[in-house]
C-alpha positions in Angstrom: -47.9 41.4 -67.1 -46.7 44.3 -65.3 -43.0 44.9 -65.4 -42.3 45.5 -61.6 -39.3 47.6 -61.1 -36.1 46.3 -59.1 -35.6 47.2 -55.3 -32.4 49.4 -55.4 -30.3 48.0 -52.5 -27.8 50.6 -51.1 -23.9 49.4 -50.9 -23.1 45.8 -52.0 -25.2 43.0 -52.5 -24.0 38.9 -53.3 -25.6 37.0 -55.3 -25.1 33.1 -55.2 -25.7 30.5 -57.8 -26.8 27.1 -55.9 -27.0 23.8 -57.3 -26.5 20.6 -55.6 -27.8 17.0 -55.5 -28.7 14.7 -53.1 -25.2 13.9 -52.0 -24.9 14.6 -48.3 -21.1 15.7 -48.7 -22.6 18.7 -51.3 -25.3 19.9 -48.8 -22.7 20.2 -45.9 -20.4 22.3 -48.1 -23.1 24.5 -49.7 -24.3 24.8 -45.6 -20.6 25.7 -44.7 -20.5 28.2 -47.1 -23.5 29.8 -46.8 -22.8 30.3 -43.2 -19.2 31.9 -43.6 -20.9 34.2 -46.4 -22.8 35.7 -43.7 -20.1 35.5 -40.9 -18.1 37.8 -43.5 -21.0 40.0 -44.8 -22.8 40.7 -41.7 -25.0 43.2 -43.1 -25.4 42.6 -46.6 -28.4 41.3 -48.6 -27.5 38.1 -49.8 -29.7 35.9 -52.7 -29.0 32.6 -53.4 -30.6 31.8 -56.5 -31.3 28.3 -56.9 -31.1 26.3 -60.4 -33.4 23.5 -59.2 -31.1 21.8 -57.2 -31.9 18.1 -56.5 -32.3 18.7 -52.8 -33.5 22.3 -51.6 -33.4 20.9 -47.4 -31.0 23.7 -47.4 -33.5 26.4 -47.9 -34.2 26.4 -44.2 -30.6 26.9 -43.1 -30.4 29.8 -45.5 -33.7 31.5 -44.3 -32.3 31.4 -40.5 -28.7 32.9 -42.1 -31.3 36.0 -43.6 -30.4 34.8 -47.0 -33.6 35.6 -49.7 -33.7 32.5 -52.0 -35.3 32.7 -55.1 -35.7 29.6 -57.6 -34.6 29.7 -61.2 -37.6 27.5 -63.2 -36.3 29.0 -66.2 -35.1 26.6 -68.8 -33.0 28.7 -71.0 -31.3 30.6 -68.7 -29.5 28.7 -66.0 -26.4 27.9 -64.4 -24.5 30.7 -63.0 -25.5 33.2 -65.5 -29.0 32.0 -65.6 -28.6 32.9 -61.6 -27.2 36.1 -61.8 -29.6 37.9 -64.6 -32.7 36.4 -62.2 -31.3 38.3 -59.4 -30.7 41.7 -60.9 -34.8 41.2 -62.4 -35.1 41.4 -58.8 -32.5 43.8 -56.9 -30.0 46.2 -57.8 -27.2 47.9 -55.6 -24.1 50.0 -56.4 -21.7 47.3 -55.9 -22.0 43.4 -56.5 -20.3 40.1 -55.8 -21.1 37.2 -58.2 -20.6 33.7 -56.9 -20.9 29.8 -57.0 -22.8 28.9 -53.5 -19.4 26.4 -53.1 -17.3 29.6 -52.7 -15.8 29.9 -49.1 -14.9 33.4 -48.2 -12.6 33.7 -45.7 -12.7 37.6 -45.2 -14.3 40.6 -46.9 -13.4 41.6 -50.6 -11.9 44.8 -50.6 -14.1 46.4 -53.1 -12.7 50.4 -52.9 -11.8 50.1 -56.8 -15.2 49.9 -57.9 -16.0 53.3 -56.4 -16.0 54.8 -59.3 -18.0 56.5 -62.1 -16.5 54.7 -64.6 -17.3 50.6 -65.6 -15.0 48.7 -63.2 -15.1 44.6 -62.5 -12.4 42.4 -60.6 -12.4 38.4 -61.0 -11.8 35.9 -58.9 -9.5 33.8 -60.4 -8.3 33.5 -64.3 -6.7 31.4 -67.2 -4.7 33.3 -69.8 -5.3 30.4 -72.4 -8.7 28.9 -73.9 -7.6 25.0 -73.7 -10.8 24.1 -74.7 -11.2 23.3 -78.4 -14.8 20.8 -78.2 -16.2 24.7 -77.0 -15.2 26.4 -79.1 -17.9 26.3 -82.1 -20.4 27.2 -79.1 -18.4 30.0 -78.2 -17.9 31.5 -81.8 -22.0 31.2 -82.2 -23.3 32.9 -78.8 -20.5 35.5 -79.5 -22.2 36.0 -83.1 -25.7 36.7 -81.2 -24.2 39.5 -79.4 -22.2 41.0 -81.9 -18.9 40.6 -79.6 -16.5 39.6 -82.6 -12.8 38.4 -81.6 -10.6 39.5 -84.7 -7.4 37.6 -83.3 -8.2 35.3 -80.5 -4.4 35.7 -78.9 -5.2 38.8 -77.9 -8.5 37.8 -75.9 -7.3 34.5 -74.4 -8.7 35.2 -70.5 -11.1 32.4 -68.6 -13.0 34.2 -65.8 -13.0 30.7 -63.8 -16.5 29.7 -62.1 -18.1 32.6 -63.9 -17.7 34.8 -60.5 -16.8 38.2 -60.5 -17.1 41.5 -58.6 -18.7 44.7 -60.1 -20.1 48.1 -60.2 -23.4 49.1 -61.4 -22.5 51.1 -64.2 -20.2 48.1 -65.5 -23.6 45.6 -64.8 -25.8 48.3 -66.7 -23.5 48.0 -69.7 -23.7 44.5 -69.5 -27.1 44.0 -69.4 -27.3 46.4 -72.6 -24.6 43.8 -74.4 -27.3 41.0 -74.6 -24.9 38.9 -72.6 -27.2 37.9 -70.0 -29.9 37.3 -72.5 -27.8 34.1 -74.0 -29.1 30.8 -73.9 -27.1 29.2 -70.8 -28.7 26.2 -69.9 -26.3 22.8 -70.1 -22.8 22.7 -68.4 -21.0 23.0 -71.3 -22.6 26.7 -72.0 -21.8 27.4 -68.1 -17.9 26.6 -69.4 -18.3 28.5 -72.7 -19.9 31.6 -70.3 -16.1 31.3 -68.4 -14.7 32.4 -71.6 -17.5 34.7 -73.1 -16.9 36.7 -69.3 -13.2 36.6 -70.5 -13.2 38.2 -73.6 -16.0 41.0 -72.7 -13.8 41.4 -69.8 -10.8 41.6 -71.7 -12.3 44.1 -74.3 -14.2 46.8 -71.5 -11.9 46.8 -69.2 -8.4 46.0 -71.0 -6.3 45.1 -67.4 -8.3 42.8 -65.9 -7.5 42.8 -62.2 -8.3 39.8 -59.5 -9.4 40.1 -55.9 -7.1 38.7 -53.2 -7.1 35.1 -53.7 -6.5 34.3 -50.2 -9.7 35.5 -49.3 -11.6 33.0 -51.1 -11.5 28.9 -51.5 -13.3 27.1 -53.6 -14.6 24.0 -53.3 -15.0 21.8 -55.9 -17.9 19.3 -55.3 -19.0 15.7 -56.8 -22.5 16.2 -58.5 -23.2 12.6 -59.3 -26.8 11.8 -58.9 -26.7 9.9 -55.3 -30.2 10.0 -53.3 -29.1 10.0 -49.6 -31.7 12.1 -48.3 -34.9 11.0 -47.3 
């Protein structure tokens, strides 16, 4: 098969990982925050990549809102991670924001730090402690496969909550040559393993992590149990 090259998009591109059941409650938030998203980024491509969501009634709303959606029938690489490596197979740009399709953006990012030529990344929101001890043998392995060793964990302790980030291409360039993106993410617990694999590559390229404004963002946390509401 021919490898077909990605369309270079010029400025900022979003990327969103959707995935939502049949609750009605989830489809009216995911709808809510798709719209905001393109309230806020008039302009910008936007791809909502969906991970086989239980209800995809959404996908009209998001065609309207000139949102491209593209779904993810892999089933290795899923969740947000999954999401975000089969939207740079597709596009590329010089700046990009990473998020869950339940993140409500209330204004712009200001993204004038990753104008740079060097690797640069800002989170959303962090933990400075693992507090998850069931993960951890599943962290220790998919660190192994990527050669990303942690001599003394107390000094890589950071959780890049929800997976979402902001970056530049050089720092998406580097980590697409880690083999990050080429882990095996495909149950919820790798999705929470993935907050704290982000942390520590984070933590060990960039050295200060820094955050966006958190008062330009709310997330909303959603109730994925398995309710069929729709007809």
């Amino acid at each position: 098969m021919e490898c077909v090259k990605p369309l270079h998009v010029k400025g900022t591109i979003i990327v969103v990982a959707v995935y939502i059941n049949n609750d009605l409650n989830n489809y009216n938030e995911l709808i809510k925050c798709l719209t905001q998203l393109r309230n806020v980024y008039v302009e910008n491509t936007i791809i909502a990549i969906d991970n086989s969501s239980l209800n995809n009634t959404w996908y009209g709303i998001a065609y309207t809102l000139n949102i491209i959606v593209i779904h993810n029938n892999s089933l290795l690489h899923r969740f947000e991670i999954g999401a975000y490596k089969l939207a740079l197979q597709h596009y590329r740009a010089d700046k990009y924001i990473f998020i869950q399709g339940t993140i409500f953006m209330n204004y712009e990012i200001d993204l004038s730090s990753l104008d740079t030529n060097e690797e640069m990344a800002l989170c959303f929101n962090t933990l400075n402690i693992f507090e998850w001890s069931d993960g951890v043998c599943l962290f220790n392995k998919l660190l192994d496969m990527v050669n990303l060793k942690i001599d003394n964990w107390n000094d890589y302790p950071l959780v890049l909550l929800w997976n979402c980030f902001c970056c530049n291409d050089i720092f998406i360039n580097n980590m697409l040559n880690s083999g990050i993106f080429d882990l095996p993410c495909n149950t919820k617990a790798h999705s929470c393993v993935f907050e704290r694999i982000l942390g520590c590559y984070f933590k060990k390229t960039l050295n200060d992590v820094k955050c966006i404004d958190k008062n330009s963002f709310i997330k909303i946390f959603l109730k994925q149990d398995p309710l069929i509401i729709f007809p």
